[in-house]
C-alpha positions as a Markdown table, in Angstrom:
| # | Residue | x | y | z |
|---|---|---|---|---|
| 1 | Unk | 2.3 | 35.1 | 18.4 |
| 2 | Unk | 2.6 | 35.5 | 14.8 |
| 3 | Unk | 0.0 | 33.3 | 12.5 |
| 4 | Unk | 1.4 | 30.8 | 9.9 |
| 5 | Unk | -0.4 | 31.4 | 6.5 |
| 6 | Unk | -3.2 | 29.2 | 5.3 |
| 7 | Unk | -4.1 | 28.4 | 9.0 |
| 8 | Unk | -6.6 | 29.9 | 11.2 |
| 9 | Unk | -5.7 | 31.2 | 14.8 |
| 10 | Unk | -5.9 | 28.4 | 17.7 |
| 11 | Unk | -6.0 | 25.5 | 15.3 |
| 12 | Unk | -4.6 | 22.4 | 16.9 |
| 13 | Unk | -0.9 | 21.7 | 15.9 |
| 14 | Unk | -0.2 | 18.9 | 13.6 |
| 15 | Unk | 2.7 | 20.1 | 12.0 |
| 16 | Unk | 5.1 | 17.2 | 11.6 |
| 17 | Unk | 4.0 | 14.9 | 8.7 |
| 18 | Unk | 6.4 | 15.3 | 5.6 |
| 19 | Unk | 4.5 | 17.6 | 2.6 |
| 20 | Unk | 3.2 | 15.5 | -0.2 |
| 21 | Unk | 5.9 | 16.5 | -2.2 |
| 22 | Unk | 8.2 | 14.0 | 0.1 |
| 23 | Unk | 5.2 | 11.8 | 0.8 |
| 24 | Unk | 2.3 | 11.1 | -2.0 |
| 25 | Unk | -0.9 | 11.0 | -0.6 |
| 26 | Unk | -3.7 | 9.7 | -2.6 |
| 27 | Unk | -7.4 | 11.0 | -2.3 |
| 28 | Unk | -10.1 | 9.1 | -2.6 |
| 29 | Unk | -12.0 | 9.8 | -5.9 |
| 30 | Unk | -14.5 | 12.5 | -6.3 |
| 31 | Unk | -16.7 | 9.8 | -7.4 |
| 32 | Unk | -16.3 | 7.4 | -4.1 |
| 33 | Unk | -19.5 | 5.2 | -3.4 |
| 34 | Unk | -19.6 | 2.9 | 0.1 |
| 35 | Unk | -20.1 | -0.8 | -1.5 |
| 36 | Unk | -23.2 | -1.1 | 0.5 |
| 37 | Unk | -22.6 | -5.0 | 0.5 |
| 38 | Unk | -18.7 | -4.4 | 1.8 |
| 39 | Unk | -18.7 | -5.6 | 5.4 |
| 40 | Unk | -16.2 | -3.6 | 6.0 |
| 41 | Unk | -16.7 | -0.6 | 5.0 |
| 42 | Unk | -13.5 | 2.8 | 5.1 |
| 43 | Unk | -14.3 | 4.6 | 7.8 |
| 44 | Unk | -15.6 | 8.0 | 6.4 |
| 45 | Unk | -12.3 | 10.0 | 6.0 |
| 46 | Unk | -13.7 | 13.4 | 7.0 |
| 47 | Unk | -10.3 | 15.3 | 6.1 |
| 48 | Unk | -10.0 | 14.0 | 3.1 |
| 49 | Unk | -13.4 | 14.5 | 1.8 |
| 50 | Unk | -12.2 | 18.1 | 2.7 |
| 51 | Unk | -9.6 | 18.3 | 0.6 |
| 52 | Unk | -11.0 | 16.4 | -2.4 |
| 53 | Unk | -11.8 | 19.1 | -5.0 |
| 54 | Unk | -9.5 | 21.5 | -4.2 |
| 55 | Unk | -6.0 | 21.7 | -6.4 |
| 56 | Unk | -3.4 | 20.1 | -5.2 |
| 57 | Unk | -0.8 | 23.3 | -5.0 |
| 58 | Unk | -3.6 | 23.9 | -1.9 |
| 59 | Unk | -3.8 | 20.6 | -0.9 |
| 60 | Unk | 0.4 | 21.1 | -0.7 |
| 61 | Unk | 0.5 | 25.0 | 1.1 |
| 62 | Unk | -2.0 | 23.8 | 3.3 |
| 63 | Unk | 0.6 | 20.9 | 4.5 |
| 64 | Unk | 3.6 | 22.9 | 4.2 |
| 65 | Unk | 1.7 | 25.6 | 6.3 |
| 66 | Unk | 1.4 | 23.1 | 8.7 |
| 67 | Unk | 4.8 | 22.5 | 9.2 |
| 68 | Unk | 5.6 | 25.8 | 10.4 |
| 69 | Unk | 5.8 | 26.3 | 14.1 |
| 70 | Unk | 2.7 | 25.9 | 16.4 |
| 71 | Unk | -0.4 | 28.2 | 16.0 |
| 72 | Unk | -2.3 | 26.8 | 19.8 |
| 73 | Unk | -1.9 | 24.4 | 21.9 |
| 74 | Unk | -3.9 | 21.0 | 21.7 |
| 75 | Unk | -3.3 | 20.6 | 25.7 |
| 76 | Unk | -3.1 | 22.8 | 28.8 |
| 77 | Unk | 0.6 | 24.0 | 28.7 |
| 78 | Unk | 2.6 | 21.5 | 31.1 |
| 79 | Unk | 4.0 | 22.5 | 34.5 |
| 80 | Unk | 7.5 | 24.5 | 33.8 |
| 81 | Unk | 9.3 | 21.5 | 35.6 |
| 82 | Unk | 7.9 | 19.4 | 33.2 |
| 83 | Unk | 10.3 | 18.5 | 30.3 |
| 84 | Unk | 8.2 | 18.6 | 26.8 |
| 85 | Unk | 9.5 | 16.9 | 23.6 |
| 86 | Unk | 8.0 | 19.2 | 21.2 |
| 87 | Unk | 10.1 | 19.7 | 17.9 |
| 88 | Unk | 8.5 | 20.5 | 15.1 |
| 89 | Unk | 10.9 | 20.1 | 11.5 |
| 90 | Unk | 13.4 | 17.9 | 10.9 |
| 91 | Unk | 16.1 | 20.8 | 11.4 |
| 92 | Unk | 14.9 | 20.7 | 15.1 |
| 93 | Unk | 16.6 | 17.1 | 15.2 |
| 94 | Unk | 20.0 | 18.4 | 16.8 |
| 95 | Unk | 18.2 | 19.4 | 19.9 |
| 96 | Unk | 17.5 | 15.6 | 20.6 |
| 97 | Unk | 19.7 | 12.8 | 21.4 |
| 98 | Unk | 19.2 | 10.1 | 19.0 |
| 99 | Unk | 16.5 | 6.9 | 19.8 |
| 100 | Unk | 19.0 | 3.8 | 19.3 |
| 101 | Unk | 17.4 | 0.8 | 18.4 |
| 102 | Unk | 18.6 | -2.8 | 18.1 |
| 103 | Unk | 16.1 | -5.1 | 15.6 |
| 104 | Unk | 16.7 | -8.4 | 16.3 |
| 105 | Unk | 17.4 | -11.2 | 13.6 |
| 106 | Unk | 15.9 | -9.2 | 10.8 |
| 107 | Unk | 16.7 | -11.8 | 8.1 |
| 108 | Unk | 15.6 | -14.6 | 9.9 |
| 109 | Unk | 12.4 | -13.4 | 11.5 |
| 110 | Unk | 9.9 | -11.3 | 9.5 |
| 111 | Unk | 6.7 | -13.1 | 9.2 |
| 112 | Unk | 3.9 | -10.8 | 8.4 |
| 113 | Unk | 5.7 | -8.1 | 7.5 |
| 114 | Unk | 6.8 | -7.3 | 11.5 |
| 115 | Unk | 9.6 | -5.2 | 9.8 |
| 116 | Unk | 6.9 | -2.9 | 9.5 |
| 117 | Unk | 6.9 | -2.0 | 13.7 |
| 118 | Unk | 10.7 | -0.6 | 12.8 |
| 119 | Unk | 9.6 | 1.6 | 10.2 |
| 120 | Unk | 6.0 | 3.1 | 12.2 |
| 121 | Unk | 8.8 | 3.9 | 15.0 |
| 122 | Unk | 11.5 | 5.7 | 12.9 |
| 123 | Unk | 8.7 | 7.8 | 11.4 |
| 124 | Unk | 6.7 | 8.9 | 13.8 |
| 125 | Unk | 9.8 | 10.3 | 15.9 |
| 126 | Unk | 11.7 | 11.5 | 13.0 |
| 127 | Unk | 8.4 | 13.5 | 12.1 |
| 128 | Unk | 8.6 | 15.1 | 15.6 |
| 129 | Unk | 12.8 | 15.9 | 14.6 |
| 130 | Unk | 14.0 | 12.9 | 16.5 |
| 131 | Unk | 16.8 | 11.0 | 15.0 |
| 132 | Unk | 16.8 | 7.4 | 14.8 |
| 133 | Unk | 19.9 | 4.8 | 14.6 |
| 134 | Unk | 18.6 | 1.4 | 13.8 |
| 135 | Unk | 21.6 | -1.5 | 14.0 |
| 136 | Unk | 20.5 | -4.8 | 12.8 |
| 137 | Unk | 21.8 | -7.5 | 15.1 |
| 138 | Unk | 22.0 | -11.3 | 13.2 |
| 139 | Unk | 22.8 | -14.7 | 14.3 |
| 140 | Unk | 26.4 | -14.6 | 16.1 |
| 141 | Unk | 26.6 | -10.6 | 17.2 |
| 142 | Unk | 25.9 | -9.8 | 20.9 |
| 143 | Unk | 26.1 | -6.5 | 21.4 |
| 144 | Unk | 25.5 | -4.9 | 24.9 |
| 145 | Unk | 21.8 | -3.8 | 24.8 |
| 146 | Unk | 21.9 | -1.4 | 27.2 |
| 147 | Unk | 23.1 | 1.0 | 24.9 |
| 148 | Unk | 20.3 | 0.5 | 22.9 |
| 149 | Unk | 16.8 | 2.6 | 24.3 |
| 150 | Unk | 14.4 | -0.1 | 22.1 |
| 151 | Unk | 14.3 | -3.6 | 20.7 |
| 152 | Unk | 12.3 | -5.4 | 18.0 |
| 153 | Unk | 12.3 | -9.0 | 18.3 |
| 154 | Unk | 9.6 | -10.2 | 15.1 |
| 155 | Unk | 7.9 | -13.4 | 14.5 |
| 156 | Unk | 9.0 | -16.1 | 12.5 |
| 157 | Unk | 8.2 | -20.0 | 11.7 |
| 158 | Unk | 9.0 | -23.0 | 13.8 |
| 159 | Unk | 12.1 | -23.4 | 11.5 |
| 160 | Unk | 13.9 | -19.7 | 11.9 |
| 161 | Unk | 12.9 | -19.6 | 15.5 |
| 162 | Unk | 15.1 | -23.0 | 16.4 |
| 163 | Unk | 18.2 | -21.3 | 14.6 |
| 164 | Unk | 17.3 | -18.2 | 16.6 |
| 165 | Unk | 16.6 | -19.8 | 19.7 |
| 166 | Unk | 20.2 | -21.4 | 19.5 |
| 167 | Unk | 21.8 | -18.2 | 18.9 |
| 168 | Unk | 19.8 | -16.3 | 21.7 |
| 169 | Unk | 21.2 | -17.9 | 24.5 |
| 170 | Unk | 24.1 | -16.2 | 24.1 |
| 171 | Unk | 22.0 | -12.8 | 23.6 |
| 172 | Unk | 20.5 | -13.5 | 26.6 |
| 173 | Unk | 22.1 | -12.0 | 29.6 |
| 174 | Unk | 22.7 | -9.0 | 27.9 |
| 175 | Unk | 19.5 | -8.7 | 27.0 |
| 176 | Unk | 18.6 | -9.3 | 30.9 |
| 177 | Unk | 20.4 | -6.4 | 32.0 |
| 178 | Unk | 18.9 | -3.9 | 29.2 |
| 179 | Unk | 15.8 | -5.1 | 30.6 |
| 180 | Unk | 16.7 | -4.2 | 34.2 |
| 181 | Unk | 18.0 | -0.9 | 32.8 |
| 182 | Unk | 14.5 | 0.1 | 31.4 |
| 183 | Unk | 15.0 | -0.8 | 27.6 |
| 184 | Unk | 11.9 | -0.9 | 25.4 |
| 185 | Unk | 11.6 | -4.4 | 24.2 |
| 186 | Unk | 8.5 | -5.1 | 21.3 |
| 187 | Unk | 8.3 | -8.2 | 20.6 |
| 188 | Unk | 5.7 | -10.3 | 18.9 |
| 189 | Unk | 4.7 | -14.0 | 18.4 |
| 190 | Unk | 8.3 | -15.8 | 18.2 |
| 191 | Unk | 10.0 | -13.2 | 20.0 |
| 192 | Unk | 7.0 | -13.3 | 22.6 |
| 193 | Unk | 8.1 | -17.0 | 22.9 |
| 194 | Unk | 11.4 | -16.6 | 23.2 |
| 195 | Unk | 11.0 | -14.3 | 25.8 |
| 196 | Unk | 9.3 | -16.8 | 28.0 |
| 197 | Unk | 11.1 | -20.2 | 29.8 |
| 198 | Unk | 11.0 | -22.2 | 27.0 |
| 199 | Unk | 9.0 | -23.4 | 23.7 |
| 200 | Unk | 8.2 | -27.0 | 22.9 |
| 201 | Unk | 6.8 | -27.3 | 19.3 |
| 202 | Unk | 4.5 | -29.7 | 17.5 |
| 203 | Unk | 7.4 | -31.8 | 17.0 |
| 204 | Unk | 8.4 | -32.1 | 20.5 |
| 205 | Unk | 11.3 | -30.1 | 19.8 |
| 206 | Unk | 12.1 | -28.1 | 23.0 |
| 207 | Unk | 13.5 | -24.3 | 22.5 |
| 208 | Unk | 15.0 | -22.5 | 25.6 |
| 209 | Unk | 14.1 | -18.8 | 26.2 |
| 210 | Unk | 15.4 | -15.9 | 27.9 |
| 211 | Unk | 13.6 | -16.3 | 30.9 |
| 212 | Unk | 12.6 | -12.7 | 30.7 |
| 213 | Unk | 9.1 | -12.7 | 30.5 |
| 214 | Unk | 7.1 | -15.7 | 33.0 |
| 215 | Unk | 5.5 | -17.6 | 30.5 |
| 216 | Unk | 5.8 | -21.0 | 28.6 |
| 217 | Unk | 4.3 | -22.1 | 25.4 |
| 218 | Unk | 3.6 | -25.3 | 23.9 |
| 219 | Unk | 2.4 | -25.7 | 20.3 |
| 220 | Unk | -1.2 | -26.7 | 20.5 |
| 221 | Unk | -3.4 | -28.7 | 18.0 |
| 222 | Unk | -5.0 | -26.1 | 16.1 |
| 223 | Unk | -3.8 | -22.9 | 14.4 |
| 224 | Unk | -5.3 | -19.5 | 15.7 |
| 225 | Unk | -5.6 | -17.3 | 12.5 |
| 226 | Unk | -7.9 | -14.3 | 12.4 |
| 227 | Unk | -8.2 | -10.8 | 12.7 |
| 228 | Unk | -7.7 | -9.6 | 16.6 |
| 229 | Unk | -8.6 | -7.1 | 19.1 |
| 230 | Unk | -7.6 | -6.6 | 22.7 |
| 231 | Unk | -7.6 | -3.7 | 25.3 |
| 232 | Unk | -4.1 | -2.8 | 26.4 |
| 233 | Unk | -3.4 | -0.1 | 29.2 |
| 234 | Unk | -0.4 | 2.1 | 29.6 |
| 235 | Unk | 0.4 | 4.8 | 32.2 |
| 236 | Unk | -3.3 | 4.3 | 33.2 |
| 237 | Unk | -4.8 | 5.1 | 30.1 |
| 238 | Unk | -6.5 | 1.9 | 28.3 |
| 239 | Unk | -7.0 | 1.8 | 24.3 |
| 240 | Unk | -8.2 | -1.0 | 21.6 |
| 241 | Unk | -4.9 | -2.6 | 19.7 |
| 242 | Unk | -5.8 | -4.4 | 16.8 |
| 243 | Unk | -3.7 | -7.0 | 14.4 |
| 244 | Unk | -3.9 | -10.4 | 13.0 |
| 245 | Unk | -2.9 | -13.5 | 14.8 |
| 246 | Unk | -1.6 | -16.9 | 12.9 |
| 247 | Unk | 0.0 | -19.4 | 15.7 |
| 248 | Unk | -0.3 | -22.7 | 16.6 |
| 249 | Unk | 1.1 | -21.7 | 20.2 |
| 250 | Unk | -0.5 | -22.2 | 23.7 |
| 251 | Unk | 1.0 | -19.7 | 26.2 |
| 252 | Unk | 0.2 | -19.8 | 29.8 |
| 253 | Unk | 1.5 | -16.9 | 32.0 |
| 254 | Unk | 3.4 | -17.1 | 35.6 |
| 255 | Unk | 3.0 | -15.0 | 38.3 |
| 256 | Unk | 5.7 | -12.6 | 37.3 |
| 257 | Unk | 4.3 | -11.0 | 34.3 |
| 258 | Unk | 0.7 | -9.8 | 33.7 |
| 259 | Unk | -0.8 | -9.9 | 30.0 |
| 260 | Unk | -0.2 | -6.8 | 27.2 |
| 261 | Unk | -3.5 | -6.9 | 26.7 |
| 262 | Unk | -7.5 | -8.5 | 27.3 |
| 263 | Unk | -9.1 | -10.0 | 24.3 |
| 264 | Unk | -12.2 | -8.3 | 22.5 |
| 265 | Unk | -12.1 | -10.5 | 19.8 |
| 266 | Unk | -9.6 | -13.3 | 18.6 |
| 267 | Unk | -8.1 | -16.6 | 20.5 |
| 268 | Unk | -5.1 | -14.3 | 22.3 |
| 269 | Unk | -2.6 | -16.4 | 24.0 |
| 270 | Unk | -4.6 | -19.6 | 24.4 |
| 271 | Unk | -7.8 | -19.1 | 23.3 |
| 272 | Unk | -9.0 | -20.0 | 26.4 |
| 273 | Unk | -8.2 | -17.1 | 29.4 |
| 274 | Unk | -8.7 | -14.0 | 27.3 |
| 275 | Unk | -5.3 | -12.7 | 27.6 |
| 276 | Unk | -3.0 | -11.6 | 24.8 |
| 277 | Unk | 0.4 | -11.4 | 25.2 |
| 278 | Unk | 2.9 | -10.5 | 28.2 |
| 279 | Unk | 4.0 | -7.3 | 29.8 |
| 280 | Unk | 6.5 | -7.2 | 32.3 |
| 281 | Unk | 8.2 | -3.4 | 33.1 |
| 282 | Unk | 8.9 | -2.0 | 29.5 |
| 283 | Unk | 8.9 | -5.5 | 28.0 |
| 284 | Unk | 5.7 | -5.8 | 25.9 |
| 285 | Unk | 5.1 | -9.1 | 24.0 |
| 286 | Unk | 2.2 | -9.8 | 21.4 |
| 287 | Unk | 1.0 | -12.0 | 19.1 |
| 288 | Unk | -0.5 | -9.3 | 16.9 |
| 289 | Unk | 1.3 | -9.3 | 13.4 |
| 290 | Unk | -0.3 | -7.0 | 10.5 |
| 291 | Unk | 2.1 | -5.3 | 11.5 |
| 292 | Unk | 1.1 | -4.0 | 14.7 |
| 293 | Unk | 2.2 | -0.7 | 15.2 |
| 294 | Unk | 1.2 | 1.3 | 12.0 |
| 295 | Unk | -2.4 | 0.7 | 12.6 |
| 296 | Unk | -1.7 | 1.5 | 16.3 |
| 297 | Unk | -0.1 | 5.2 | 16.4 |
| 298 | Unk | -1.2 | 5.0 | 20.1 |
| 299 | Unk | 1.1 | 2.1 | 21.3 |
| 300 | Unk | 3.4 | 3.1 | 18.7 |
| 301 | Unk | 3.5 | 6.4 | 20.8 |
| 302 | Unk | 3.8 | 5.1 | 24.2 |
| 303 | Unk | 7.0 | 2.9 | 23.2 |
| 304 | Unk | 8.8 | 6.3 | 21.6 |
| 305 | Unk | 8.0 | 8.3 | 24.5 |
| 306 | Unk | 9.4 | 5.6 | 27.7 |
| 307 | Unk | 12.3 | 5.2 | 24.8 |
| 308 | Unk | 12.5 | 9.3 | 24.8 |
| 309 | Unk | 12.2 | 9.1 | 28.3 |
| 310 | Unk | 15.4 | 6.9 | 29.0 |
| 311 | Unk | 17.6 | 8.1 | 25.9 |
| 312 | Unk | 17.2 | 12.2 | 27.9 |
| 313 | Unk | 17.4 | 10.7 | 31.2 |
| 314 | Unk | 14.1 | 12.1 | 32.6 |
| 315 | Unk | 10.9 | 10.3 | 33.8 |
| 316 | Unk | 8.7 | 8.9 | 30.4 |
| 317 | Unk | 5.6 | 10.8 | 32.6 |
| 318 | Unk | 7.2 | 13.5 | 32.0 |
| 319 | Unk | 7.4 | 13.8 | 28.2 |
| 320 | Unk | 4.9 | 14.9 | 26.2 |
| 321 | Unk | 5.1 | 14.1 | 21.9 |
| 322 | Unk | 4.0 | 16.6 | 19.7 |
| 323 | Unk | 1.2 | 15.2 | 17.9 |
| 324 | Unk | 0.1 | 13.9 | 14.2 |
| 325 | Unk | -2.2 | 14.1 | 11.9 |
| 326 | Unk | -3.1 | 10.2 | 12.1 |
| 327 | Unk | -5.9 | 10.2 | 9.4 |
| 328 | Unk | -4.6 | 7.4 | 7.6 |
| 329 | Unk | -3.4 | 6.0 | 10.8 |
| 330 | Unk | -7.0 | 6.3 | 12.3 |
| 331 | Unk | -8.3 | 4.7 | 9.2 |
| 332 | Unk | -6.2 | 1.4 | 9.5 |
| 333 | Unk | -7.1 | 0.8 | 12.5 |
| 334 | Unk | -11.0 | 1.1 | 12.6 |
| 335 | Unk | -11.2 | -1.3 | 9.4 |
| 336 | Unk | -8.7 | -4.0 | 11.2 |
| 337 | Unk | -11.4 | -3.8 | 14.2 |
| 338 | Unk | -14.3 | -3.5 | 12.0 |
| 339 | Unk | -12.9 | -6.9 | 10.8 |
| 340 | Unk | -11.8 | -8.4 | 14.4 |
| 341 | Unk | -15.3 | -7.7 | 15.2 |
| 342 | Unk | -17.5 | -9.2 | 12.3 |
| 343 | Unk | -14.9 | -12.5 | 12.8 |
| 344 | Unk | -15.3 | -12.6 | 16.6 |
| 345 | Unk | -15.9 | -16.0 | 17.8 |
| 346 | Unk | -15.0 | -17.4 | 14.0 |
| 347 | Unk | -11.7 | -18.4 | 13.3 |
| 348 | Unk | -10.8 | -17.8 | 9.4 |
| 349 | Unk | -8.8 | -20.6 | 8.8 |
| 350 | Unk | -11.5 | -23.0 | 7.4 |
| 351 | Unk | -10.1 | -26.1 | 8.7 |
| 352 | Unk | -7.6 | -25.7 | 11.6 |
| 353 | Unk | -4.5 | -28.2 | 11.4 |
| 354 | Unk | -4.8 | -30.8 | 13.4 |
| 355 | Unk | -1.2 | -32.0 | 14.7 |
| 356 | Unk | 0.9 | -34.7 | 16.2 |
| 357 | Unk | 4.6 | -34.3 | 16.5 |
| 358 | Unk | 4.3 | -32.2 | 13.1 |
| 359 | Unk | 2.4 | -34.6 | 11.1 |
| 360 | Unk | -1.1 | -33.4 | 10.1 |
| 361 | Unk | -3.7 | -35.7 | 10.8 |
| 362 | Unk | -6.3 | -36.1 | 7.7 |
């Protein structure tokens, strides 16, 4: 096995991150001092602290070295039977079919910045040389879904989501099938609701749903708006999601889905039963915004590889991602708990809305 240069024998491989030529990465300041009054404090970032006095033509070969080929392995070699998406550059990307994905009413619906969840997915397989086709489906396209391998359907105000919900219905069946098919569906807050039987507003204005997901949701008399944790498992393997939650919503879950996720902090569906969201086969529904998946590289993970898993037409246990260096990633994340955590039992709206068929009530 020949050694790449600038890298020592048997270090993990973490090759697949653009070189900060393409990509400008920022240090933190030789002169960085924790505010000892912050209460929530950067995680200490130990691989940038490494790299902070050094040039930055080392700070570059050091990355470019890293994109060539691996120098160890990270995890005991897989069974031979065991297919492996491993590609390591861009140039790789032929050997891949490409990840198809369908975002849903992307004019209409982006509250919080949920466009964000498209762009942590197209990255983090195009790093590993898997291509991406993203269509944007609007109000009065149906496509058939099943030829999609993911969906993103984003969040949006009581306003977009009734000129959504009428167009949805005739999404709907198509989008039924795709789901018996084993299409990736992420969806958050509106497009959680949507999902479900139906939506009554404040207003007593009643939106119909897919009937995908077994849920209902009624708009409640206060407005859940804080940082959020919860614990989501996936394949047997349980990590903490984090995000921020603003909704007014009430779900309740049926018997034919079980939740995304348990709270650790935050009001999750209801703020009464500890349950956030809805999963039902590879349909996961949140109410995390922020948006969700770049501070989760984990559940941003699991979604590419069942996607990868269809799109090749093998079993998603059965793939295996080459991994990334998620510093920044890993960063994100433990300051959006460190926040969930110091707010937990608190909401952050100071005064919460208090509603009657959409009138607040002083």
């Amino acid at each position: 096995m020949t050694e790449s240069k600038g890298v020592k024998p048997g270090a993990p491989e973490q090759p697949h991150k653009p070189a900060p030529k393409i990509v400008a990465v920022r240090p933190l300041p030789t002169d960085y001092q924790v505010d000892p009054s912050d209460p929530f404090p950067i995680p200490t970032p130990t691989r940038a602290r490494a790299l902070v006095g050094k040039s930055a033509a080392k700070a570059g070969a050091l990355a470019v070295a890293a994109t060539v080929g691996p120098v160890g392995p990270v995890q005991p070699a897989p069974a031979p039977q065991t297919p492996v998406i491993r590609a390591t550059r861009v140039s790789h990307s032929r050997d891949h079919k490409s990840l198809r994905i369908a975002h849903l009413y992307p004019s209409l619906l982006n509250v919080a910045g949920d466009g964000g969840n498209l762009i942590a997915i197209q990255r983090r397989a195009q790093w590993r040389g898997i291509p991406v086709d993203v269509v944007a489906v609007e109000k009065g396209e149906t496509p058939d879904f099943r030829k999609f391998d993911v969906v993103l359907f984003h969040g949006g105000q009581d306003v977009e989501m009734a000129i959504v919900a009428a167009d949805f219905s005739r999404k709907a069946p198509s989008l039924r099938m795709a789901v018996d098919e084993g299409v990736v569906i992420f969806a958050v807050c509106a497009g959680l609701q949507l999902l479900g039987h139906r939506y009554v507003s404040n207003a007593g204005e009643e939106m119909l749903g897919a009937g995908i997901l077994d849920l209902e949701t009624r708009g409640g008399p206060q407005r859940f708006m804080q940082h959020a944790a919860c614990e989501v498992t996936i394949d047997g393997v349980t990590e903490t999601v984090v995000g921020f939650e603003n909704h007014s919503g009430l779900t309740t879950l049926g018997p034919g889905c079980k939740p995304f996720g348990r709270m650790i902090a935050g009001a999750g569906n209801n703020g009464r039963d500890g349950l956030e969201g809805a999963r039902f086969g590879n349909v996961f529904a949140t109410y995390l915004h922020g948006p969700c998946l770049p501070k989760n590289p984990w559940l941003t993970d699991q979604l590419i590889r069942i996607a990868v898993g269809r799109t090749e037409g093998i079993s998603p246990a059965k793939v295996v991602l080459a991994p990334l260096n998620d510093d920044l990633e890993r960063r994100a994340h433990q300051v959006a708990l460190n926040k969930a955590m110091a707010n937990r039992g608190h909401r952050t709206a100071l005064e919460p809305a208090k509603l009657v068929r959409g009138q607040k009530i002083r």
